[in-house]
Backbone as JSON Lines, residues from 0, in Angstrom:
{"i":0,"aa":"X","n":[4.64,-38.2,30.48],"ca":[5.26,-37.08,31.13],"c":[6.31,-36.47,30.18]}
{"i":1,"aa":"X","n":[6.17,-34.99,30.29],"ca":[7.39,-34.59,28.7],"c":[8.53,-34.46,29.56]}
{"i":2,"aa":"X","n":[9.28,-34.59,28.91],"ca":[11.0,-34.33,29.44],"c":[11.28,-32.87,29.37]}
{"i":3,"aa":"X","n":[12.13,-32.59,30.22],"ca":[12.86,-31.39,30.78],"c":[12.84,-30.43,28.96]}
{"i":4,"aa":"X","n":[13.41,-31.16,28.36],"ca":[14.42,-30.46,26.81],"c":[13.06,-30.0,26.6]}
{"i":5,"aa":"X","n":[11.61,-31.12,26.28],"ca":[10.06,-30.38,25.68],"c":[9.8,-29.54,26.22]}
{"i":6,"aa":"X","n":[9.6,-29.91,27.45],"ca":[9.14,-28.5,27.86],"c":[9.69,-27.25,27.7]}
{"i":7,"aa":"X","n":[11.26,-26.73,27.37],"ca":[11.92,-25.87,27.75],"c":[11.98,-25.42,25.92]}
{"i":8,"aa":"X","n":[11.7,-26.62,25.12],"ca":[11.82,-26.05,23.51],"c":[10.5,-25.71,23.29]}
{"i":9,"aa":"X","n":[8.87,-26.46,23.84],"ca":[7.6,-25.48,23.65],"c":[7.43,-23.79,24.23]}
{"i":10,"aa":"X","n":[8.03,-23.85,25.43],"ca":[8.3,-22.84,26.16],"c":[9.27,-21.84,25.27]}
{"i":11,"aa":"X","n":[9.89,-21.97,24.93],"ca":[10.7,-21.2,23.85],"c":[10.48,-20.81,22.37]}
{"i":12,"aa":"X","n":[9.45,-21.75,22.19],"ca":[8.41,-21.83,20.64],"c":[7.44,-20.61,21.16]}
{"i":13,"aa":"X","n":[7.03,-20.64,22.48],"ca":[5.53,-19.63,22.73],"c":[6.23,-18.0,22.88]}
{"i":14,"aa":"X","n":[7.42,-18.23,23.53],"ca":[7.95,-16.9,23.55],"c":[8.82,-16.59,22.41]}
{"i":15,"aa":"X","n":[8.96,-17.3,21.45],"ca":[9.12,-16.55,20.13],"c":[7.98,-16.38,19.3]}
{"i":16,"aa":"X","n":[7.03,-16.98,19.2],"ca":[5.79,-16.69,18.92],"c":[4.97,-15.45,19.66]}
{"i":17,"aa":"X","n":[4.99,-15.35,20.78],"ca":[4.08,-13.72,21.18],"c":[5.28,-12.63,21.41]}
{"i":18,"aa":"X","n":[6.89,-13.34,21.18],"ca":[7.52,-11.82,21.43],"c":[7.69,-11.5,19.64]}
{"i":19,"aa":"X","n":[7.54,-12.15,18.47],"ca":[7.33,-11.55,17.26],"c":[5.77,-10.99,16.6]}
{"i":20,"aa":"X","n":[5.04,-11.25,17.57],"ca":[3.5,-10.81,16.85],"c":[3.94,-9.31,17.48]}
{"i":21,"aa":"X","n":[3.95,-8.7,18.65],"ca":[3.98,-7.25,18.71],"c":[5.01,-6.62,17.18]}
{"i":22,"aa":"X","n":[5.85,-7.44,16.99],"ca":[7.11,-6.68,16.06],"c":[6.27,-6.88,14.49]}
{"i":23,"aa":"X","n":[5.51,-8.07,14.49],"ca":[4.74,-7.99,12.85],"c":[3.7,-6.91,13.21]}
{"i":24,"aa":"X","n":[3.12,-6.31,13.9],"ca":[1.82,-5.43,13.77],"c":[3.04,-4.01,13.96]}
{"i":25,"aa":"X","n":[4.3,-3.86,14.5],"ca":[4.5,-2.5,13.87],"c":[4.86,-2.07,12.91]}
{"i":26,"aa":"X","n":[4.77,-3.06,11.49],"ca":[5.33,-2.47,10.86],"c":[4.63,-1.9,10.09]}
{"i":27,"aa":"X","n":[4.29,-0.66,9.22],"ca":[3.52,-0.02,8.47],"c":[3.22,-0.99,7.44]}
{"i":28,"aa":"X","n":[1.78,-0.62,7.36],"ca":[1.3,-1.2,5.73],"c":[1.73,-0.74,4.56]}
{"i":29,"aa":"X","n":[1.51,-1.29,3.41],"ca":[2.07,-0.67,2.21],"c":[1.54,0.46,2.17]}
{"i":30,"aa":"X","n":[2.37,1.41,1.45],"ca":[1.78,2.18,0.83],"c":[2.36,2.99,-0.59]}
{"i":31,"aa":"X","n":[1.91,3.74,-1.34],"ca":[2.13,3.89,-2.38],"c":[2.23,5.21,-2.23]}
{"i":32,"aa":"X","n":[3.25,6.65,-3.5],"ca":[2.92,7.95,-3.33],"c":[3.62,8.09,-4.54]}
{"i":33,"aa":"X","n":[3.56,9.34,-5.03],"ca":[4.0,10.12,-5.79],"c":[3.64,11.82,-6.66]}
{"i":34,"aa":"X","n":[4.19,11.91,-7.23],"ca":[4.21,13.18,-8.06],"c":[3.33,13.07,-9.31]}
{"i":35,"aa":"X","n":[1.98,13.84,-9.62],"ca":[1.56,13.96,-10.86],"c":[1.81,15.06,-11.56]}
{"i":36,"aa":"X","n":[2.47,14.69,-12.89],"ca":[3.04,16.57,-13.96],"c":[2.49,15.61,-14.83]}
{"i":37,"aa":"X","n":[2.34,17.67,-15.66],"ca":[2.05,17.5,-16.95],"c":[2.89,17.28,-18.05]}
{"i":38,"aa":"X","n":[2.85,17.07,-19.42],"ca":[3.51,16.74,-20.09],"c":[4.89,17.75,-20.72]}
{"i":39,"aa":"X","n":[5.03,18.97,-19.59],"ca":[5.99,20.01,-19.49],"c":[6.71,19.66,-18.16]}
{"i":40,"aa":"X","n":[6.22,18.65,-17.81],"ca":[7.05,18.73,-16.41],"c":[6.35,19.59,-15.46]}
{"i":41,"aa":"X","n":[5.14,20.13,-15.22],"ca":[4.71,20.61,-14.44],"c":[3.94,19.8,-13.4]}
{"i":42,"aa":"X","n":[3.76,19.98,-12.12],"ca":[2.98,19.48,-10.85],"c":[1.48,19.69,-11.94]}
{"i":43,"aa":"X","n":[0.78,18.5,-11.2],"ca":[-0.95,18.74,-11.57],"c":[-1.63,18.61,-10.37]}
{"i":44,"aa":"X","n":[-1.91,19.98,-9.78],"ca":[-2.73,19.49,-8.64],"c":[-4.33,19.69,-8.91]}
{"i":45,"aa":"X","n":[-4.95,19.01,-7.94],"ca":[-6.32,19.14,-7.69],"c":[-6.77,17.44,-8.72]}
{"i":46,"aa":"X","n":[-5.56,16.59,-9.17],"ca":[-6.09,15.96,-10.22],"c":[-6.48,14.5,-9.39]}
{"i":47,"aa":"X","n":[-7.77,13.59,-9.54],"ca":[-7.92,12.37,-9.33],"c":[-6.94,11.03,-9.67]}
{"i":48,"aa":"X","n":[-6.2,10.43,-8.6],"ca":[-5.36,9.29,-8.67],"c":[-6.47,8.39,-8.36]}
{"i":49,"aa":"X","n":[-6.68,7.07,-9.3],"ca":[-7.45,5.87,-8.33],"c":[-6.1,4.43,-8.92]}
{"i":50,"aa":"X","n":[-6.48,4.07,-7.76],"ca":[-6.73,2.34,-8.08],"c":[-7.15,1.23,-8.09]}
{"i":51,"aa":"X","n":[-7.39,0.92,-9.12],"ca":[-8.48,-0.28,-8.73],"c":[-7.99,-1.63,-9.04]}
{"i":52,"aa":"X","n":[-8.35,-2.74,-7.72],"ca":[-7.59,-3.77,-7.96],"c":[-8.2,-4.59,-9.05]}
{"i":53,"aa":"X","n":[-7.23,-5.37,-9.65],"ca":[-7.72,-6.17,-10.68],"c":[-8.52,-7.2,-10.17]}
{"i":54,"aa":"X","n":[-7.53,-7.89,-8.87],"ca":[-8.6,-8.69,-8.42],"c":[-9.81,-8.97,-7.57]}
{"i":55,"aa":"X","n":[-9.82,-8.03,-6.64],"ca":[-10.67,-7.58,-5.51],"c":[-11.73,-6.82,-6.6]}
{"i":56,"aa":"X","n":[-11.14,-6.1,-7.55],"ca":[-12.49,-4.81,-7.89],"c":[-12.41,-3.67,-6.27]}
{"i":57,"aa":"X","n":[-11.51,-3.54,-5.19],"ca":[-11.44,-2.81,-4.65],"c":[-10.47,-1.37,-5.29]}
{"i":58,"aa":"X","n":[-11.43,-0.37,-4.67],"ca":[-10.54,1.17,-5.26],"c":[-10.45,1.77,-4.37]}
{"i":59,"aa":"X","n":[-9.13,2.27,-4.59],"ca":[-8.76,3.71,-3.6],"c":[-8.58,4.84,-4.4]}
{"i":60,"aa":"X","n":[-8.44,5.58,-3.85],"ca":[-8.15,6.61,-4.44],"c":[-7.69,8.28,-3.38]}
{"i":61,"aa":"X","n":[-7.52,9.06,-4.56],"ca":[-6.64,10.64,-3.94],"c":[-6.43,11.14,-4.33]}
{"i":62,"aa":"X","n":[-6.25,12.8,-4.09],"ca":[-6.51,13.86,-4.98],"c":[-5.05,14.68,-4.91]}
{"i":63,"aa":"X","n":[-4.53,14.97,-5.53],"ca":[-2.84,15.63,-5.27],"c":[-3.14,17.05,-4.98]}
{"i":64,"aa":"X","n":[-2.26,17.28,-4.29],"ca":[-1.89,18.05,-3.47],"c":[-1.79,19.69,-4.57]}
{"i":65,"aa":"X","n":[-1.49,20.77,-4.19],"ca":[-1.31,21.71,-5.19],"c":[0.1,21.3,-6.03]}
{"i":66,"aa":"X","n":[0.84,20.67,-5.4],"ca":[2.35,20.65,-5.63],"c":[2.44,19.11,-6.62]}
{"i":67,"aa":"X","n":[1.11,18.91,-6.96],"ca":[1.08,16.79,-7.97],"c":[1.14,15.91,-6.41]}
{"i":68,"aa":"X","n":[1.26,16.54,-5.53],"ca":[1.8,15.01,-4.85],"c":[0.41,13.92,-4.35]}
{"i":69,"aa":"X","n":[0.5,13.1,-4.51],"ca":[-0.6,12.14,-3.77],"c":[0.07,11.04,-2.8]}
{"i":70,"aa":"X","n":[-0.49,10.01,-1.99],"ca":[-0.21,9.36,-1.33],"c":[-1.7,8.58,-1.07]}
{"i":71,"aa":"X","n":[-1.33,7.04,-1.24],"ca":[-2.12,5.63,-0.82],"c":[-1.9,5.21,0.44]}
{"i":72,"aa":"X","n":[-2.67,4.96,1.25],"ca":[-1.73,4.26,2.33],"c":[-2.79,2.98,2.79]}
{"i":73,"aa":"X","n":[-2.07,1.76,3.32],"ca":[-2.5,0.93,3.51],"c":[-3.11,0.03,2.44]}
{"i":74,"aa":"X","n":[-2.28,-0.09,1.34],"ca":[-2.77,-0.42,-0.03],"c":[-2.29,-2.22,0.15]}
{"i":75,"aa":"X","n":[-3.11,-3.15,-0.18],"ca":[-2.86,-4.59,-0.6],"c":[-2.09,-5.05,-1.43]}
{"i":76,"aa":"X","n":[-1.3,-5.59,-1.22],"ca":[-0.52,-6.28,-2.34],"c":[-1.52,-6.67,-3.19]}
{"i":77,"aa":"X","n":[-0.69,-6.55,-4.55],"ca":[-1.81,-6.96,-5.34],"c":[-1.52,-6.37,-7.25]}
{"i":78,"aa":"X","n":[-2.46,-6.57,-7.95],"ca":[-1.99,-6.01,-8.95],"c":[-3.26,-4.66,-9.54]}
{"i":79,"aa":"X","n":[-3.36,-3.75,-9.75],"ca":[-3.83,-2.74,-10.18],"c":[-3.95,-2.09,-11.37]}
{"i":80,"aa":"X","n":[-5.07,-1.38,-11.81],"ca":[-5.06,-0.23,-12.76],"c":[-4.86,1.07,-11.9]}
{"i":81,"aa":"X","n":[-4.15,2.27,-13.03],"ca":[-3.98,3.25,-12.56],"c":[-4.69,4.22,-13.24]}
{"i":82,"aa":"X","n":[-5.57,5.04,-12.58],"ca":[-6.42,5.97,-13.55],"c":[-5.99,7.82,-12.8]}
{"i":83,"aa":"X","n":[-5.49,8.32,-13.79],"ca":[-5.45,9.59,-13.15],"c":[-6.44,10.9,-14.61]}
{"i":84,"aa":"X","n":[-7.07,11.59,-13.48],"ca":[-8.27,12.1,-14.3],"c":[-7.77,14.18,-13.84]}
{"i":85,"aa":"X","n":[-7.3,15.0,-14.27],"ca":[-7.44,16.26,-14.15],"c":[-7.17,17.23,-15.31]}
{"i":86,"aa":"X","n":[-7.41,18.19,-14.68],"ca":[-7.37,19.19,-16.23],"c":[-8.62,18.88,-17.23]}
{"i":87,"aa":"X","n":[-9.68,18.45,-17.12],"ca":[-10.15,17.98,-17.88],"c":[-9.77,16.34,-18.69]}
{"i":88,"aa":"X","n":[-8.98,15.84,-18.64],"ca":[-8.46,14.69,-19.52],"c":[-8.3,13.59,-18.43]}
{"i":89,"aa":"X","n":[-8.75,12.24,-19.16],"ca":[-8.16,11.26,-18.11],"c":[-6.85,10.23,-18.68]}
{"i":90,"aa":"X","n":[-5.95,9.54,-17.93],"ca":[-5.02,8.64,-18.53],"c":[-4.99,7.7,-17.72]}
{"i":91,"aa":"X","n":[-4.95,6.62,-18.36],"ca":[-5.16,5.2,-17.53],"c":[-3.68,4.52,-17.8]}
{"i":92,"aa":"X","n":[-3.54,3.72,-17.14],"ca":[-2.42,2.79,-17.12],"c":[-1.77,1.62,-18.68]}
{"i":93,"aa":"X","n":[-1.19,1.76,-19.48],"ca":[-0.95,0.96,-20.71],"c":[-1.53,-0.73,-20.34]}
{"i":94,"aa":"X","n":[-0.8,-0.64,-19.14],"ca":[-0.47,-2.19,-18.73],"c":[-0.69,-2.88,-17.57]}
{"i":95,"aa":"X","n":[-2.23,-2.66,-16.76],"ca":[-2.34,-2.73,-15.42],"c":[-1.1,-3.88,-14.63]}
């Protein structure tokens, strides 16, 4: 038979356990964004952002905005190459 204290410390284990799972699922996934310019400092829009994970071999990717901007969302921790392709020219990352 459990004693009064077990029961009242499992009971207190379950309701910190299902009152923190609602609070881990709101928090947004990663995500990644930024600005692509050219080598004047100008926005590059219309240009291809990818990434591809090193270790998965999974890719995302996105196309910037008129203004350079792009945005990833829901991206994995993890480590990556960065390939951005417009204007004709592509540039990849020195150092995934």
């Amino acid at each position: 038979m459990l004693s009064c204290s077990r029961v009242l410390a499992r009971a207190f284990c379950l309701l910190l356990v299902f009152g923190l799972i609602p609070r881990l699922q709101a928090f947004p996934a990663a995500s990644w964004n930024g600005v692509v310019r050219d080598s004047a400092g100008n926005p590059v829009g219309k240009a291809d952002v990818k990434l591809v994970s090193m270790d998965t071999k999974g890719e995302h990717s996105a196309t910037t905005s008129t203004s350079g901007q792009f945005v990833f969302a829901a991206v994995p921790a993890g480590n990556y190459k960065v390939t951005v392709s417009g204007e004709g020219k592509t540039w990849s990352a020195a150092d995934p």
